[in-house]
LUMMIGU-593374 format. One record per residue (C-alpha): residue in one letter; z, y, x. Coordinates in steps of 0.02 Angstrom, whole numbers, padded with zeros to 5 digits, always signed. Layout:
N
AZYX/...
***
This chain:
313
X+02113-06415+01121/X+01998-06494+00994/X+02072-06643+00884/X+02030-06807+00854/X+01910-06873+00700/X+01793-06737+00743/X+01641-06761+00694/X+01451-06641+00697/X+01408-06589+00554/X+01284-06423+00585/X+01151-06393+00480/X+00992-06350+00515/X+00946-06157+00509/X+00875-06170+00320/X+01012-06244+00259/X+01139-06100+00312/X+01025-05965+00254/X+01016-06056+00071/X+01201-06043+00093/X+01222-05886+00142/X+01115-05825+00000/X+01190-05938-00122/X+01367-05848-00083/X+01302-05682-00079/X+01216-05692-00236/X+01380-05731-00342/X+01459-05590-00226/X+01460-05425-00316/X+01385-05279-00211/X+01475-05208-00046/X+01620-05087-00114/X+01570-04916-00028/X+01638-04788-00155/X+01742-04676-00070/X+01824-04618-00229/X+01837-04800-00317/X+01870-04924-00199/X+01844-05074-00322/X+01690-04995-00375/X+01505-05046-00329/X+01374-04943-00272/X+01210-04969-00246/X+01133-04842-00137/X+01240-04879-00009/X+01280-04711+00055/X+01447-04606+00102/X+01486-04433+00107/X+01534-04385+00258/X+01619-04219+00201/X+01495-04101+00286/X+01378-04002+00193/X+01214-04068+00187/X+01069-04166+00108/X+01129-04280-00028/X+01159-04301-00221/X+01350-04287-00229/X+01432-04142-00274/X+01575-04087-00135/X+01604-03902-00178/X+01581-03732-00252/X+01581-03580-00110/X+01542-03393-00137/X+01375-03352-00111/X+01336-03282+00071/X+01199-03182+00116/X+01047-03294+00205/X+01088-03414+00030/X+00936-03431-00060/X+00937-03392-00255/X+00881-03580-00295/X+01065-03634-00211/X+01161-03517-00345/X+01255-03616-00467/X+01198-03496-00625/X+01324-03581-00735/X+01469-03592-00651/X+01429-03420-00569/X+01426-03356-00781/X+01610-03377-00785/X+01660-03256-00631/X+01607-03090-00584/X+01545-03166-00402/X+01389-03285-00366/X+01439-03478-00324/X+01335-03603-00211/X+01350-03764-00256/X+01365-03891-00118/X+01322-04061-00077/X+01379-04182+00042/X+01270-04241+00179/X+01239-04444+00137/X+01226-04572+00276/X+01229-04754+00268/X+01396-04853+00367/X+01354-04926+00537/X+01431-05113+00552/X+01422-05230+00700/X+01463-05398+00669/X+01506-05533+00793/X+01530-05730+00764/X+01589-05820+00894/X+01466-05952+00980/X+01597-06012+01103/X+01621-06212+01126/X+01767-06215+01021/X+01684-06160+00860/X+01584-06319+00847/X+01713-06420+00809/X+01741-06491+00633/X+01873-06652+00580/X+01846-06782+00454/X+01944-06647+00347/X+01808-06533+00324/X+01644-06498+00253/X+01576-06404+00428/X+01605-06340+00603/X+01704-06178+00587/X+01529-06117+00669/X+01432-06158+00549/X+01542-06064+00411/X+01579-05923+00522/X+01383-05917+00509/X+01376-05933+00327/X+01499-05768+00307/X+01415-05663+00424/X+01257-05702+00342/X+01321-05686+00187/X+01409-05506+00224/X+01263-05429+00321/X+01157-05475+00157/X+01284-05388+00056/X+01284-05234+00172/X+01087-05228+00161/X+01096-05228-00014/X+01221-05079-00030/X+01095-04977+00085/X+01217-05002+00252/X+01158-05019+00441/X+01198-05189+00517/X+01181-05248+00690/X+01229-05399+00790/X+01369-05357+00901/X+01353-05371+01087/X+01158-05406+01110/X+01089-05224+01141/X+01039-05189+00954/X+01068-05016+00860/X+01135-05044+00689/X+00968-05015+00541/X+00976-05054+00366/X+00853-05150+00277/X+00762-05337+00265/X+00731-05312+00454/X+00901-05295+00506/X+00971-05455+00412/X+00804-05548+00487/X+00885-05495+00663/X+01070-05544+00596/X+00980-05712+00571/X+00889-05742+00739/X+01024-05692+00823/X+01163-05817+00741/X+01030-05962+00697/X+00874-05957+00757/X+00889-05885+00948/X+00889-06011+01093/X+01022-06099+01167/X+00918-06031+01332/X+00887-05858+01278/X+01057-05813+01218/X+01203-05728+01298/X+01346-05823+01373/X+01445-05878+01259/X+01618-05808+01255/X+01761-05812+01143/X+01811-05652+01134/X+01707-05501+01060/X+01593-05402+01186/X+01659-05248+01252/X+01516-05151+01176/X+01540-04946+01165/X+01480-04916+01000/X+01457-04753+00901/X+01604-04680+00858/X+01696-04710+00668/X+01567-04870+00686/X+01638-05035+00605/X+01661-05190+00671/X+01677-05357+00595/X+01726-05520+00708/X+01731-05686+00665/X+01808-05811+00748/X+01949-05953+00773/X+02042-05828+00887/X+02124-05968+00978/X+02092-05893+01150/X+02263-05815+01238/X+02345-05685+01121/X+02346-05571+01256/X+02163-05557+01287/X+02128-05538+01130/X+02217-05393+01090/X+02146-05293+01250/X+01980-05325+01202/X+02022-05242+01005/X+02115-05111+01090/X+01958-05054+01171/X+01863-05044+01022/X+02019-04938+00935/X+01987-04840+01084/X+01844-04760+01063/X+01878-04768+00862/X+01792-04904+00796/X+01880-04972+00650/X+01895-05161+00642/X+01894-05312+00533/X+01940-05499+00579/X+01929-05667+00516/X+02030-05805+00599/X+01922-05968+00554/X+02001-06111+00545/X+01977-06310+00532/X+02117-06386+00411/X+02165-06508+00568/X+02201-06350+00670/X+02305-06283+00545/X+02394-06445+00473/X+02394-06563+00627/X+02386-06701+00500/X+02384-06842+00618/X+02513-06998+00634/X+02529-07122+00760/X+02446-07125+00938/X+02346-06996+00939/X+02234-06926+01074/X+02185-06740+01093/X+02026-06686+01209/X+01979-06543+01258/X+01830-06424+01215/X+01814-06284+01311/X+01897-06381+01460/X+01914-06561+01528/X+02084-06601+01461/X+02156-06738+01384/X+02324-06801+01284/X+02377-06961+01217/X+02542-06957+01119/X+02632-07093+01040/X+02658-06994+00864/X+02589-06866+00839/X+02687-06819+00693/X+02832-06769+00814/X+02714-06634+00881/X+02684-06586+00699/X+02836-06445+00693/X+02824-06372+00854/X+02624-06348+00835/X+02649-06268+00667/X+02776-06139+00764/X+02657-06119+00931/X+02526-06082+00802/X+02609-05968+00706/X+02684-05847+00857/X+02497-05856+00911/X+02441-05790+00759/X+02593-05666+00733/X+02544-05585+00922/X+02362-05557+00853/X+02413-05478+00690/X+02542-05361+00765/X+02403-05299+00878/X+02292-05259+00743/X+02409-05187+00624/X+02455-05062+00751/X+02277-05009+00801/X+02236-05012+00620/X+02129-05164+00616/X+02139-05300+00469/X+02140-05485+00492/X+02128-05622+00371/X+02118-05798+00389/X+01996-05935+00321/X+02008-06116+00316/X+01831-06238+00317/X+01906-06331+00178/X+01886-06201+00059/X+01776-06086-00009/X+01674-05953+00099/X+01704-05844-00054/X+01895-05826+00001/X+01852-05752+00182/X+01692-05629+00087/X+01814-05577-00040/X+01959-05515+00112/X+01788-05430+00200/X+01739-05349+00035/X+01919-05280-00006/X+01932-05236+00190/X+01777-05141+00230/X+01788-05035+00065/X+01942-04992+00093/X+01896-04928+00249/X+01758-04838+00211/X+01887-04756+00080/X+02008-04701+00176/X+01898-04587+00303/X+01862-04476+00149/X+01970-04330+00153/X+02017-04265-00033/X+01909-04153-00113/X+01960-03951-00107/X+02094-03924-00233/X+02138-04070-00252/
***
């Protein structure tokens, strides 16, 4: 149910890039160090704990025959009676899908806020695929066909598909993430208000656990949804469906929302917790910064905790 003193108040597809950028510029770099979790990095890349091409060093071994002399560590070989290969881990950027929901229900924004929760939802995901391109990661927008790249291209897609695509040319709207097989130990991030039946929600994240996606979720919400700050006779239309309410005081709803809401919410979280998934919330009123900050500690982390310890230690 949407709530009265709505009122439209999208921007136009510049304005929500300048914002995007805006936020992402006072954002420091994606957190992708495996072995620092609040530190930056640049490149963008993660060992993946297999021997291969890459700059970071994983391992000494003993020297096998087939091993050419240029992969002998001389040095560290000098202190033993037995030839050491030094090895490197094989580098390879993260692979992040990230889904904002378009459904009816995100364009709704009250006399409380600054936007539709659309609009900001579009203003994080905008703002976290340009972080990701900076630290070298592959993004992709989730459920329209697209492999995850990294580069300029691949936030130009992000954009077209959140701002710029048709109303015509773009998939049906839904409110709950595509069920999308993805590459396995793939990331996903979702955006939404999550206000669609508990239940369904946590089937569709329990696929993507499934087949071992890790995943991240923002609840966004308009301060009316989460306050119900209205008085007096009140009436309450639907969005997503023909329905309507008038009540006398609305105030005496005011409790019982706040607990409906909150055993909604509760449902949501216990799924995720269980299949590993974070979830944060966000409210329009405040700053964007608050819901990329909860992303940034979330997806580091993440990417963290799928390193295994070095050998030895």
């Amino acid at each position: 149910m949407s709530l009265t003193g709505s009122h439209s108040a999208s921007s136009g597809a510049i304005g929500l890039r300048e914002q995007a950028e805006a936020l992402a510029e006072v954002m420091p770099p994606l957190v992708t160090e495996a072995e620092h979790v609040a530190s930056t990095i640049a490149q963008g890349v993660h060992g993946r704990r297999r021997t291969g091409m890459g700059e970071t060093f994983w391992q000494f071994r003993r020297y096998r025959e087939g091993d050419s002399a240029a992969s002998v560590d001389w040095r560290h070989s000098a202190r033993s009676t037995h030839l050491f290969v030094r090895e490197t881990e094989r580098e390879a950027a993260e692979s992040i899908w990230i889904w904002r929901d378009s459904s009816a229900s995100m364009d709704y924004a009250s006399d409380f806020a600054p936007c539709t929760k659309r609009d900001r939802a579009t203003v994080i995901a905008l703002a976290l695929s340009s972080l990701l391109v900076q630290g070298g990661e592959s993004v992709a927008p989730l459920g329209q066909g697209f492999a995850a790249m990294p580069g300029r291209s691949a936030l130009r897609r992000m954009a077209h598909a959140l701002i710029d695509m048709p109303d015509s040319d773009a998939p049906k709207a839904e409110s709950l993430p595509p069920p999308e097989h993805l590459p396995r130990y793939s990331q996903v991030v979702l955006i939404s208000d999550f206000l669609s039946p508990a239940e369904e929600i946590a089937e569709r994240i329990k696929r993507y656990a499934a087949d071992g996606i890790r995943g991240h979720m923002i609840q966004v919400l308009d301060p009316a949804e989460e306050d119900l700050p209205f008085s007096g006779r009140t009436e309450f239309e639907g969005v997503e469906d023909d329905l309507r309410l008038m009540v006398g005081r609305a105030q005496n709803l005011r409790e019982a929302y706040h607990q409906r809401l909150e055993i909604h919410r509760n449902r949501i979280v216990e799924t995720a917790r269980r299949i590993d998934f974070t979830f944060a919330t966000h409210r329009t009123d405040r700053s964007p910064q608050t819901a990329l900050l909860a992303l940034y500690g979330a997806l580091s982390g993440a990417i963290a905790a799928r390193k295994p310890p070095r050998p030895g230690m």
